[in-house]
LODOLO-388063 format. One line per field, with one value per atom (N, C-alpha, C): residue number from 1; residue in one letter; atom name; z, x, y. Coordinates in nm, 3 decimals. Layout:
N
num = [NUM, ...]
residu = [A, ...]
atome = [CA, ...]
up = [Z, ...]
east = [X, ...]
north = [Y, ...]
//
This chain:
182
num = [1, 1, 1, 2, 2, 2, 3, 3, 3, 4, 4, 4, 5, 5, 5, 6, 6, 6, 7, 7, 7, 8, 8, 8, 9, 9, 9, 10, 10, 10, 11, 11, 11, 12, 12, 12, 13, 13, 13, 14, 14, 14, 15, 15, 15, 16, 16, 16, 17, 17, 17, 18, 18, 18, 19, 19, 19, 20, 20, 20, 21, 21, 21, 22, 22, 22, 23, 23, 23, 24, 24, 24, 25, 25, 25, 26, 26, 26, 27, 27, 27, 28, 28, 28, 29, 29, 29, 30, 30, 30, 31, 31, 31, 32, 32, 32, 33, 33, 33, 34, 34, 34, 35, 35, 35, 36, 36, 36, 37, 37, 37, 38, 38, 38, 39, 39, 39, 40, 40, 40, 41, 41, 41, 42, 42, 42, 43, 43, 43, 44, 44, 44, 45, 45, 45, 46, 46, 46, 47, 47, 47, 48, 48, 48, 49, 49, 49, 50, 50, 50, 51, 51, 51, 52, 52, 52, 53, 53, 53, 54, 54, 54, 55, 55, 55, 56, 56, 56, 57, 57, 57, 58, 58, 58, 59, 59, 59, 60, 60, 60, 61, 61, 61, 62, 62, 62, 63, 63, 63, 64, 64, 64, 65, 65, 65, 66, 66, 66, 67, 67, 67, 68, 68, 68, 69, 69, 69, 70, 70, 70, 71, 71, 71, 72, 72, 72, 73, 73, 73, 74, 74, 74, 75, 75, 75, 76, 76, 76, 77, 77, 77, 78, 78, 78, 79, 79, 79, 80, 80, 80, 81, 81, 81, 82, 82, 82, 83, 83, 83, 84, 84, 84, 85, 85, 85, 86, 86, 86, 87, 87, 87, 88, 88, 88, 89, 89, 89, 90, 90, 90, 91, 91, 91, 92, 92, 92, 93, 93, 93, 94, 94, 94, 95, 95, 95, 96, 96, 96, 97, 97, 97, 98, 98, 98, 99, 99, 99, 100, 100, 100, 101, 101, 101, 102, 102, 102, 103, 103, 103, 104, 104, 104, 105, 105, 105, 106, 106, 106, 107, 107, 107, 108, 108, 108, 109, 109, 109, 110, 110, 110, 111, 111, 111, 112, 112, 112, 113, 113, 113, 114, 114, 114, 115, 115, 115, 116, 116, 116, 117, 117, 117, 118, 118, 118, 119, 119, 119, 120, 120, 120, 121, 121, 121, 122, 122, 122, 123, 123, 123, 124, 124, 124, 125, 125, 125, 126, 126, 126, 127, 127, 127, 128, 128, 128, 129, 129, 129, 130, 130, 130, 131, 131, 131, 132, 132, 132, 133, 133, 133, 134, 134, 134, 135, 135, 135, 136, 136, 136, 137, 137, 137, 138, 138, 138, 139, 139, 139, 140, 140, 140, 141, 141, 141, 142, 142, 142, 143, 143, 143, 144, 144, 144, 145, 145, 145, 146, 146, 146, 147, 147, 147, 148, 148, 148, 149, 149, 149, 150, 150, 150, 151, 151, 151, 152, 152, 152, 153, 153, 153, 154, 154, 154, 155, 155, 155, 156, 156, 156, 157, 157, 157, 158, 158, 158, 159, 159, 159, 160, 160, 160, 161, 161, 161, 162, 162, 162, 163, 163, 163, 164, 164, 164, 165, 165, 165, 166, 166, 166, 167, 167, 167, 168, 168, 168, 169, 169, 169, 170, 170, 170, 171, 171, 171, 172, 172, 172, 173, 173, 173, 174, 174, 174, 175, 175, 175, 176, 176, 176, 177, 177, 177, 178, 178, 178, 179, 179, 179, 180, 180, 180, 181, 181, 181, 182, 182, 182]
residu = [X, X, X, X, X, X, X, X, X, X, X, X, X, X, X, X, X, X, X, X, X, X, X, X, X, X, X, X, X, X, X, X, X, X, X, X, X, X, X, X, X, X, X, X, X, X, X, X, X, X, X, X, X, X, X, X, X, X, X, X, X, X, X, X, X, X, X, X, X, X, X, X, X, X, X, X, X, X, X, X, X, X, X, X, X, X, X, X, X, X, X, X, X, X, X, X, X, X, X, X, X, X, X, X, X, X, X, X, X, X, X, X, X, X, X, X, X, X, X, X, X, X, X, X, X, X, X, X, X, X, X, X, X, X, X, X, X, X, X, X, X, X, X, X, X, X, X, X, X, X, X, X, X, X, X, X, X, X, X, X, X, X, X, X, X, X, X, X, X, X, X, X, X, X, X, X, X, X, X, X, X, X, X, X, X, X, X, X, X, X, X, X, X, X, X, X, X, X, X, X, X, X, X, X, X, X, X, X, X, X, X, X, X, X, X, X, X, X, X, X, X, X, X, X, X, X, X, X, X, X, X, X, X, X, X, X, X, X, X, X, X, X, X, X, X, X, X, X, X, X, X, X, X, X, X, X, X, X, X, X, X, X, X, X, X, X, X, X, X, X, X, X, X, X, X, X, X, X, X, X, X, X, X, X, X, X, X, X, X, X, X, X, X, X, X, X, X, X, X, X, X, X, X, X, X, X, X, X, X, X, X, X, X, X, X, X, X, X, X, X, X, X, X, X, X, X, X, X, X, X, X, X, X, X, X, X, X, X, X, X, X, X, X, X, X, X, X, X, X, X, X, X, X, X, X, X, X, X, X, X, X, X, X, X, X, X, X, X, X, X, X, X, X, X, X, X, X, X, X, X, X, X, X, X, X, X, X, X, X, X, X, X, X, X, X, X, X, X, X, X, X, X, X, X, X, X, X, X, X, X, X, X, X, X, X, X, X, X, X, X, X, X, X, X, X, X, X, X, X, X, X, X, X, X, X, X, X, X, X, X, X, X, X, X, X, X, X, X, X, X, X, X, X, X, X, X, X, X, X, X, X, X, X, X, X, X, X, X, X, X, X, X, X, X, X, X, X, X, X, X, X, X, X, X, X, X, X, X, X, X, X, X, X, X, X, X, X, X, X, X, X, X, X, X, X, X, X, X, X, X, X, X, X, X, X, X, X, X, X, X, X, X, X, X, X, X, X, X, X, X, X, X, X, X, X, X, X, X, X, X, X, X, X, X, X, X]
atome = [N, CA, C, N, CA, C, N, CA, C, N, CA, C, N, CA, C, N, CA, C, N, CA, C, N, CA, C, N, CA, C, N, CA, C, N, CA, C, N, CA, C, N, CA, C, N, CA, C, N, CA, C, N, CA, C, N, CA, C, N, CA, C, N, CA, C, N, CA, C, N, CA, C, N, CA, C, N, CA, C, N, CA, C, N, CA, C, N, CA, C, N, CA, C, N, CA, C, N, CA, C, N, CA, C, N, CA, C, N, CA, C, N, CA, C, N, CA, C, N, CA, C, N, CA, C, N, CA, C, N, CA, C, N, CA, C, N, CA, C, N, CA, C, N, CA, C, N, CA, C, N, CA, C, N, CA, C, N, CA, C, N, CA, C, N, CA, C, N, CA, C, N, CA, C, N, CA, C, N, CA, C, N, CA, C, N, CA, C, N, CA, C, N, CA, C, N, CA, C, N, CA, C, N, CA, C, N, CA, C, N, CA, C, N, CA, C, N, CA, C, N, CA, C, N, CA, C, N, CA, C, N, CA, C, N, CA, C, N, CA, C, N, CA, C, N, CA, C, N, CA, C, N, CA, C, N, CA, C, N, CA, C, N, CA, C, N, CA, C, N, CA, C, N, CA, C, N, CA, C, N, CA, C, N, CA, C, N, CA, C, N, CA, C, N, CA, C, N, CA, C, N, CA, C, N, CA, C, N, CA, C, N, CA, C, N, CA, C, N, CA, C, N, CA, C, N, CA, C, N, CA, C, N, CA, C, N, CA, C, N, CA, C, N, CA, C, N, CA, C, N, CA, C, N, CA, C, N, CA, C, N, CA, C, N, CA, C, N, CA, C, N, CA, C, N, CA, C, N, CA, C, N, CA, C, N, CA, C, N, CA, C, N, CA, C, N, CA, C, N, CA, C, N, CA, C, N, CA, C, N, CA, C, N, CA, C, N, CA, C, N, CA, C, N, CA, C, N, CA, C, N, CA, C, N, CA, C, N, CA, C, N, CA, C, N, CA, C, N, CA, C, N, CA, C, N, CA, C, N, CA, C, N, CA, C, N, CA, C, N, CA, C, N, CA, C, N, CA, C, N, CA, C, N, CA, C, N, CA, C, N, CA, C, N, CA, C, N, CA, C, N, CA, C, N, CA, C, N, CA, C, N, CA, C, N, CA, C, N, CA, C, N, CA, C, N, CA, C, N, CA, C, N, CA, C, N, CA, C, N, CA, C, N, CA, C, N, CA, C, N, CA, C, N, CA, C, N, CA, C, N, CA, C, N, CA, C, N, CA, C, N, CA, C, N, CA, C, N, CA, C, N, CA, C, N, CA, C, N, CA, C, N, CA, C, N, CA, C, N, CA, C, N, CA, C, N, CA, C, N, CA, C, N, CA, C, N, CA, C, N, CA, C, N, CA, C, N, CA, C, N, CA, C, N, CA, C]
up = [1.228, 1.228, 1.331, 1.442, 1.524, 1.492, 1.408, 1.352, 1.246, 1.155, 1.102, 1.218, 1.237, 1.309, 1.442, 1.460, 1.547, 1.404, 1.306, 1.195, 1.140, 1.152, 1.161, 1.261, 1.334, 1.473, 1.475, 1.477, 1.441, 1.339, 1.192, 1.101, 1.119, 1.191, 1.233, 1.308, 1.409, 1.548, 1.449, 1.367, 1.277, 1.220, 1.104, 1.069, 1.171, 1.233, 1.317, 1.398, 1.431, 1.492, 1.371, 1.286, 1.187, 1.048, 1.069, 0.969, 0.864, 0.880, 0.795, 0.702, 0.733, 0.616, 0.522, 0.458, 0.364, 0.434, 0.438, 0.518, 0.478, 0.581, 0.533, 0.582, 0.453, 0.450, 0.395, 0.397, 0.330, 0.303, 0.177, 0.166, 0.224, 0.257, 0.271, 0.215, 0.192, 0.122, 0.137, 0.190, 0.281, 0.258, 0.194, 0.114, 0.184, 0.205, 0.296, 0.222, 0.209, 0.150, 0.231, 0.261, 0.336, 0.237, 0.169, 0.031, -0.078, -0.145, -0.266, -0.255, -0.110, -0.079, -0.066, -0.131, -0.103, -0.024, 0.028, 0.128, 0.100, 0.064, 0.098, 0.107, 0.229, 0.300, 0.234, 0.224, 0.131, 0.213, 0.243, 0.274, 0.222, 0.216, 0.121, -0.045, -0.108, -0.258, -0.299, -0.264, -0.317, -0.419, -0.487, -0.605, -0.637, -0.705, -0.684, -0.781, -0.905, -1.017, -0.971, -1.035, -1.032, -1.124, -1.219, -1.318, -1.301, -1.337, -1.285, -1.360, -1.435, -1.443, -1.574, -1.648, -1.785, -1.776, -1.602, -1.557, -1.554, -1.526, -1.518, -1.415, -1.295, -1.217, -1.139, -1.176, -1.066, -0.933, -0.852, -0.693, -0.638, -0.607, -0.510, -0.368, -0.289, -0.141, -0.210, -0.160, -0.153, -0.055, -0.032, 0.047, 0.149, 0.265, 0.370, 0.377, 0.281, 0.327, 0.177, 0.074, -0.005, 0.024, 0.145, 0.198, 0.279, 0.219, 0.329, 0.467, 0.511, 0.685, 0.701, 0.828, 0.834, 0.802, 0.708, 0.676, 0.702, 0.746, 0.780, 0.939, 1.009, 1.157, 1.173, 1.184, 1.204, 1.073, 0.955, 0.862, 0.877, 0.802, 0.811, 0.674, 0.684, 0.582, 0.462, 0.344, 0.239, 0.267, 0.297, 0.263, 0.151, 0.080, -0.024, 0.010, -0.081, -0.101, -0.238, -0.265, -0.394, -0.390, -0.442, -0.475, -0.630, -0.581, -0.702, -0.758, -0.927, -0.990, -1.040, -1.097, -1.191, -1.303, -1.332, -1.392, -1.358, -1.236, -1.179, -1.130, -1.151, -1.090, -1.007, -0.894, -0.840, -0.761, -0.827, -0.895, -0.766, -0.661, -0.599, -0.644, -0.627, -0.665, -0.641, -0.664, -0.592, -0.768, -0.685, -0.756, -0.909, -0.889, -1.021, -1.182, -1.135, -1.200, -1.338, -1.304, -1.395, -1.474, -1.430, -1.524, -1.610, -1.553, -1.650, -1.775, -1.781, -1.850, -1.863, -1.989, -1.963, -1.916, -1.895, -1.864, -1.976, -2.094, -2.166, -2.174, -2.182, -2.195, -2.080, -1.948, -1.831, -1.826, -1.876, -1.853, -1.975, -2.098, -2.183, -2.148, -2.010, -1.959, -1.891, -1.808, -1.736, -1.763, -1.929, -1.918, -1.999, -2.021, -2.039, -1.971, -1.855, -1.680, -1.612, -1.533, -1.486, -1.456, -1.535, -1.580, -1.666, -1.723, -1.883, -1.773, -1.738, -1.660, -1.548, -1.454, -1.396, -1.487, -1.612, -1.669, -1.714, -1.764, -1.825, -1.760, -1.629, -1.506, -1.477, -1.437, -1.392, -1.484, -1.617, -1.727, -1.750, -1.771, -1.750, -1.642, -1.498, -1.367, -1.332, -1.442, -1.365, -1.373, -1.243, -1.234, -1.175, -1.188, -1.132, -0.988, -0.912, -0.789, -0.729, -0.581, -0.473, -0.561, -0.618, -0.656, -0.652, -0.618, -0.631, -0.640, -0.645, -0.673, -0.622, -0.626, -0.546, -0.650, -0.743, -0.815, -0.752, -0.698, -0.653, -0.795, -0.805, -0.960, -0.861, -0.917, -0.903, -1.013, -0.959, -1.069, -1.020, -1.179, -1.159, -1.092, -1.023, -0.949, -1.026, -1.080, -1.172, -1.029, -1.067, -0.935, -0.967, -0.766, -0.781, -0.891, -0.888, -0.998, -1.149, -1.142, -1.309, -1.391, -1.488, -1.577, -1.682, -1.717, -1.803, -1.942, -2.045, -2.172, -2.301, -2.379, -2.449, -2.579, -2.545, -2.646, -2.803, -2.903, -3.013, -3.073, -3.018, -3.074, -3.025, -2.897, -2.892, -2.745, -2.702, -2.586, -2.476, -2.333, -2.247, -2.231, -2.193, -2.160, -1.996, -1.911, -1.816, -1.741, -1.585, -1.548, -1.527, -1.524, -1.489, -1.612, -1.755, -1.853, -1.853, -1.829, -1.854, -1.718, -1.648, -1.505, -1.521, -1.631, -1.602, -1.650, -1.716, -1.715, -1.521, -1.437, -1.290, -1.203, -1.243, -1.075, -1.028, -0.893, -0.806, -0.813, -0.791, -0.844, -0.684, -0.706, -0.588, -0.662, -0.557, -0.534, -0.525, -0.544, -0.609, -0.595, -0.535, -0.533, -0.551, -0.620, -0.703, -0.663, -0.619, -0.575, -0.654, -0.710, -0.734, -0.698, -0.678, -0.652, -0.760, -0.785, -0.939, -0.886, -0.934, -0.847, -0.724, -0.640, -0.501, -0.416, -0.316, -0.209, -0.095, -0.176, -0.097, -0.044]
east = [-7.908, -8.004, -8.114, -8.040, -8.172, -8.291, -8.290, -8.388, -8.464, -8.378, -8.487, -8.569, -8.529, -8.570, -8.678, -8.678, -8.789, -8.898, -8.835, -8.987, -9.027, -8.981, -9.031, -9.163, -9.118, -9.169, -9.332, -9.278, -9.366, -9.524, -9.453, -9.531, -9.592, -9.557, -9.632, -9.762, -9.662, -9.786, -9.896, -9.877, -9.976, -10.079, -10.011, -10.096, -10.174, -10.103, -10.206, -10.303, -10.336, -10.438, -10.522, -10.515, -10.574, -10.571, -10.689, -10.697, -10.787, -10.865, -10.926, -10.882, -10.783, -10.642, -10.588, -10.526, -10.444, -10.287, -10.216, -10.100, -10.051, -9.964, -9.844, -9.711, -9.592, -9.446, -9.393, -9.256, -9.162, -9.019, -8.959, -8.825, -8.706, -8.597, -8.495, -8.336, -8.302, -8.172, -8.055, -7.934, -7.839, -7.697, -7.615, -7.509, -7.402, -7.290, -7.185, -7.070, -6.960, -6.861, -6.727, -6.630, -6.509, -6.417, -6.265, -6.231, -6.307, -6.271, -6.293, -6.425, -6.408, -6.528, -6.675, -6.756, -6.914, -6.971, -7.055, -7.166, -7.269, -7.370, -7.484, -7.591, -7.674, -7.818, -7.894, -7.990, -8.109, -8.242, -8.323, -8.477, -8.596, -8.670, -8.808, -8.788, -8.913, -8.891, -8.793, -8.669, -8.558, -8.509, -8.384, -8.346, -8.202, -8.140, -7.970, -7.929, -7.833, -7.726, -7.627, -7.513, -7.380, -7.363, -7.262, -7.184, -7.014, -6.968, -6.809, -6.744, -6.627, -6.532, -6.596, -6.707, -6.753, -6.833, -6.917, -7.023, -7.160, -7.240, -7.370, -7.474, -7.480, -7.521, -7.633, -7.781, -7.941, -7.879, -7.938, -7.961, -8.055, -8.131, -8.235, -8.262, -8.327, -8.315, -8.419, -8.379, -8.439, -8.514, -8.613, -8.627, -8.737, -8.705, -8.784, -8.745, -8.638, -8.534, -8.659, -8.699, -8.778, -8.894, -8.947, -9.049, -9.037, -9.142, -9.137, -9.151, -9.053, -9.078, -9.215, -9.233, -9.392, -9.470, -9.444, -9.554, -9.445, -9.348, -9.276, -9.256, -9.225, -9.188, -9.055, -8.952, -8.811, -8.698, -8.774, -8.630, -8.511, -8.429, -8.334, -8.271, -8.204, -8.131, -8.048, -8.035, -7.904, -7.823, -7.667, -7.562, -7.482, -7.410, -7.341, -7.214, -7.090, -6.989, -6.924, -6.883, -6.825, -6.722, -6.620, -6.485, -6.505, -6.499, -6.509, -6.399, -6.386, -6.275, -6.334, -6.225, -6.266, -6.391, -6.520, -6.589, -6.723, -6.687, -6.838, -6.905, -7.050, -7.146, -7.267, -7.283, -7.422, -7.518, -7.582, -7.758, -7.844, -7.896, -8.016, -8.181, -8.235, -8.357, -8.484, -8.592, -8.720, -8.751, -8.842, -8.863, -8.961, -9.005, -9.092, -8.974, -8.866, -8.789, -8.776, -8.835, -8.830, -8.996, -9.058, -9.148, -9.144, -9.015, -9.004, -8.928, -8.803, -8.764, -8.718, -8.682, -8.676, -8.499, -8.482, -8.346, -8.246, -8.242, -8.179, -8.153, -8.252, -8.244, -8.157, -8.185, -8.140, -7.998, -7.987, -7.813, -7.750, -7.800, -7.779, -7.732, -7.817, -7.794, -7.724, -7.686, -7.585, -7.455, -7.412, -7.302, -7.239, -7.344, -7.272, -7.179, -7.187, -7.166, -7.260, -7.187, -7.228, -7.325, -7.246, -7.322, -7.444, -7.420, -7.524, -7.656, -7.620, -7.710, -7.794, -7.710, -7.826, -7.915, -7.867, -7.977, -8.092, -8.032, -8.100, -8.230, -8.206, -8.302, -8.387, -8.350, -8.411, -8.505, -8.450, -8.594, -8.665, -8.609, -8.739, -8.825, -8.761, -8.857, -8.952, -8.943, -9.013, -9.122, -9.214, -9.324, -9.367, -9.302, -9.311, -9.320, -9.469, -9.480, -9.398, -9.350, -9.278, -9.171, -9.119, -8.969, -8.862, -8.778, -8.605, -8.476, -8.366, -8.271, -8.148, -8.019, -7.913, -7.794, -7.682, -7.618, -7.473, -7.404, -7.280, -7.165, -7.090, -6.995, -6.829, -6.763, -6.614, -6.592, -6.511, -6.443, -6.321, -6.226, -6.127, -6.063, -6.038, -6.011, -5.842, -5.830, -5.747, -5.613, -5.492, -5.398, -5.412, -5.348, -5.372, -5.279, -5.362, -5.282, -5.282, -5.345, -5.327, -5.458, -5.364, -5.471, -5.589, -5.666, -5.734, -5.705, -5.714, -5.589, -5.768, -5.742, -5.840, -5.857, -6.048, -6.071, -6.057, -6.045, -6.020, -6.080, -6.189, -6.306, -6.310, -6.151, -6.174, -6.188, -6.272, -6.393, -6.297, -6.356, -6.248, -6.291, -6.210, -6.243, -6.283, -6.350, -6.378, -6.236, -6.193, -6.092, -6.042, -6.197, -6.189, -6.134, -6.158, -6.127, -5.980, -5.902, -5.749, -5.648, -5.741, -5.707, -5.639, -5.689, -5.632, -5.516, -5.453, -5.281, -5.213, -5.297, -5.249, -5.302, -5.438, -5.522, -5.543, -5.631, -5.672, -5.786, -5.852, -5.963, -6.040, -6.169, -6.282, -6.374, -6.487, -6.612, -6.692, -6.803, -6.900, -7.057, -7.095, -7.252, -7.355, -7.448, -7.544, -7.685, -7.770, -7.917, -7.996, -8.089, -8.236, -8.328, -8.433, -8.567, -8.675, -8.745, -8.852, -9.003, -9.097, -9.222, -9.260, -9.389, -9.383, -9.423, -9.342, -9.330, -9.456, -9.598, -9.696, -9.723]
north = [12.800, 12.691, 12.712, 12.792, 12.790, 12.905, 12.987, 13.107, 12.989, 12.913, 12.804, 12.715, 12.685, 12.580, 12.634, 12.797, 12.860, 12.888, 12.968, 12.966, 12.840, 12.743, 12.602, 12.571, 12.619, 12.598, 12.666, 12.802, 12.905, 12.886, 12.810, 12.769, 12.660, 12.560, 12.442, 12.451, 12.563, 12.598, 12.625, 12.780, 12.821, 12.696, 12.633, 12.514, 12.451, 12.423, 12.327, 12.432, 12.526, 12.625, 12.674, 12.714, 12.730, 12.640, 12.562, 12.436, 12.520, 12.619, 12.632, 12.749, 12.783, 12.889, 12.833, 12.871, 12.818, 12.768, 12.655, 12.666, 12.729, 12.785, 12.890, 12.796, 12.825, 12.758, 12.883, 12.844, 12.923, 12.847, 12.871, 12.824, 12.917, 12.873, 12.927, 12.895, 12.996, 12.954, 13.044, 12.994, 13.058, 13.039, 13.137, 13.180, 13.194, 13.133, 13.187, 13.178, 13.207, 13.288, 13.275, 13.242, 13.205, 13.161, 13.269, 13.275, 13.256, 13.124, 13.138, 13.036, 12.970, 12.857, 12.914, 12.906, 12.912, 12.787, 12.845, 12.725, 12.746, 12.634, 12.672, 12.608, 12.661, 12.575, 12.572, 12.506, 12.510, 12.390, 12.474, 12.362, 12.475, 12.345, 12.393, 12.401, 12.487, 12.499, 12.587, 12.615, 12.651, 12.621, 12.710, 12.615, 12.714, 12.661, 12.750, 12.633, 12.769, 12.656, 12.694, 12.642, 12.675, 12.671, 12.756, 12.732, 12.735, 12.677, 12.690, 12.561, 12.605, 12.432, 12.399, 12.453, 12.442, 12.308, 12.291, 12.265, 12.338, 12.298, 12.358, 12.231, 12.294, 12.221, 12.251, 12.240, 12.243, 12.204, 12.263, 12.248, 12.254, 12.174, 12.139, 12.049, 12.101, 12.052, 11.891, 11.810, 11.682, 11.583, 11.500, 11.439, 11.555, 11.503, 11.606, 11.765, 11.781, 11.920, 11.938, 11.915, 12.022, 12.035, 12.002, 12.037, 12.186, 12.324, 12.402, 12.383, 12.488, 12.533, 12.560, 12.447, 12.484, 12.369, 12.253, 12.150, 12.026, 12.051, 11.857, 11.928, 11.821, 11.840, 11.756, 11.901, 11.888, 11.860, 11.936, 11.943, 11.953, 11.906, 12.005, 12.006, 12.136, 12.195, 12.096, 12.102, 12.003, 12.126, 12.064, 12.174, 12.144, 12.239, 12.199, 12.286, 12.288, 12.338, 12.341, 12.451, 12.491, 12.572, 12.548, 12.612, 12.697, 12.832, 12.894, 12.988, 12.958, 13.016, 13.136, 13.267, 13.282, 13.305, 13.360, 13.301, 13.214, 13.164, 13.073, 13.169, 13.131, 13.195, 13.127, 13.127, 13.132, 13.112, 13.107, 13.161, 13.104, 13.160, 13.120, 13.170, 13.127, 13.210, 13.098, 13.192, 13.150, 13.054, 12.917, 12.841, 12.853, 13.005, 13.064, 13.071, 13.066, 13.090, 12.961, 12.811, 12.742, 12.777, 12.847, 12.845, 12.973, 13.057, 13.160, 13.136, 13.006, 13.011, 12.846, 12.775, 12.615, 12.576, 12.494, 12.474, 12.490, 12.468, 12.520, 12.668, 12.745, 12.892, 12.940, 12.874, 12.963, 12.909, 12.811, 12.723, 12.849, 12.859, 12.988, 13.104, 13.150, 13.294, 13.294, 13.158, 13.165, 13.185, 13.105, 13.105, 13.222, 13.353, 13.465, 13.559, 13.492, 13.545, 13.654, 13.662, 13.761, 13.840, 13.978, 14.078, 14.067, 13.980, 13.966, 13.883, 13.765, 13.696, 13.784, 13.832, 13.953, 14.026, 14.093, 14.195, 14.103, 13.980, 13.938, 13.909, 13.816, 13.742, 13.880, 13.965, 14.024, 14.132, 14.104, 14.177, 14.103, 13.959, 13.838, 13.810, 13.851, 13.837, 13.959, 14.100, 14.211, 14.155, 14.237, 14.195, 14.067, 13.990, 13.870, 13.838, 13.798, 13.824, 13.722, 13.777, 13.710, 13.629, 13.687, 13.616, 13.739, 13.611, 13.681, 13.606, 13.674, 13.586, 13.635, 13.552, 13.604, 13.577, 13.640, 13.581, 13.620, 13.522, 13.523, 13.517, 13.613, 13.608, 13.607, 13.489, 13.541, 13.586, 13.675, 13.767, 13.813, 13.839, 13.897, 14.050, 14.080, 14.212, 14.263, 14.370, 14.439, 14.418, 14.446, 14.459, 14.617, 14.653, 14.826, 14.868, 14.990, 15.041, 15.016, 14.877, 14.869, 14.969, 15.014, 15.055, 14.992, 15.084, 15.000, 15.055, 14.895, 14.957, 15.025, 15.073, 15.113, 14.980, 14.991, 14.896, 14.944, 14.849, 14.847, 15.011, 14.981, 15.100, 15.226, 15.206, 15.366, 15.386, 15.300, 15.296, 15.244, 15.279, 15.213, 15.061, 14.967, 14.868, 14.891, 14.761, 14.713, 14.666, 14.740, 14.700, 14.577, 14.479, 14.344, 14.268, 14.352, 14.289, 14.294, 14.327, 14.365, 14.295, 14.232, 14.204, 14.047, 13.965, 13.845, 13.801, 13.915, 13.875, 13.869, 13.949, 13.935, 13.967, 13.950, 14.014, 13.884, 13.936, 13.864, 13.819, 13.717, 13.646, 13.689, 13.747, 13.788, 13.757, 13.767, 13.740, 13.879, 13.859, 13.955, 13.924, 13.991, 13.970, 14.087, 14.003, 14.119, 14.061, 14.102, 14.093, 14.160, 14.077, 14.200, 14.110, 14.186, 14.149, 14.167, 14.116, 14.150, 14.154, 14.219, 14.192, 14.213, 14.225, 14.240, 14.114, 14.154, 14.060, 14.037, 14.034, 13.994, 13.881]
//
């Protein structure tokens, strides 16, 4: 809190010395992980779903917390908490993301999991300036040793696929970035 709360600081000073710039803000959004529990901070134009529990849930900072660092004096952060199974995923990402796609579509991509949802976000975000995103996946982890059994077609399966007669349910995180960060 206190690195927010100095680029808070920082961005204010800015504004107020230079009136005749454009203000400068920024959102932040902050992921923490302790078992199966996720946390997470959020101030400014942020935005983060969850899927989990055969929910589908928007997240947005509210009130003075969706105001960027930099244009309110003395935000602070919304925290949240989520218990994740199995299967839940997520999703932080920069607020360009609802104009890439409508809420139906993206609640869509989400609930392919995963894998599918990263390729997907991120062939829809190339190019796309100053955005990014963070997709947290639990997932099943195979127990040692187990093998992976062959799919129908021949092909091997995915170890994760064969894992939920007895693995262990982990966490997983996948980042991309799309576009440049000017």
């Amino acid at each position: 809190l206190r690195d927010v709360e100095g680029s808070d600081r920082r961005r204010l000073d800015w504004n107020g010395r230079n009136r005749r710039e454009p203000r400068v803000g920024a959102g932040v959004s902050c992921r923490a992980v302790r078992g199966h529990s996720a946390y997470l901070a959020q101030i400014g134009p942020e935005i983060a779903f969850h899927v989990g529990g055969g929910r589908y849930q928007r997240v947005v900072p509210e009130g003075e917390a969706s105001e960027p660092l930099g244009f309110a004096d003395g935000s602070e952060p919304v925290f949240s908490r989520y218990e994740l199974a199995p299967g839940d995923l997520l999703l932080i990402a920069s607020p360009q993301i609802e104009e890439l796609l409508d809420a139906e579509a993206l609640r869509a991509i989400l609930l392919r999991g995963g894998d599918d949802a990263l390729v997907e976000l991120f062939r829809l975000a190339s190019g796309v300036e100053n955005f990014s995103l963070v997709l947290l996946a639990c997932v099943v982890e195979p127990e040692e040793g187990a093998q992976t059994e062959p799919a129908h077609d021949g092909t091997e399966s995915l170890p994760g696929a064969t894992a939920a007669a007895g693995g262990e349910p982990a966490l997983t995180e996948t980042m991309a970035a799309a576009g440049n960060a000017s």
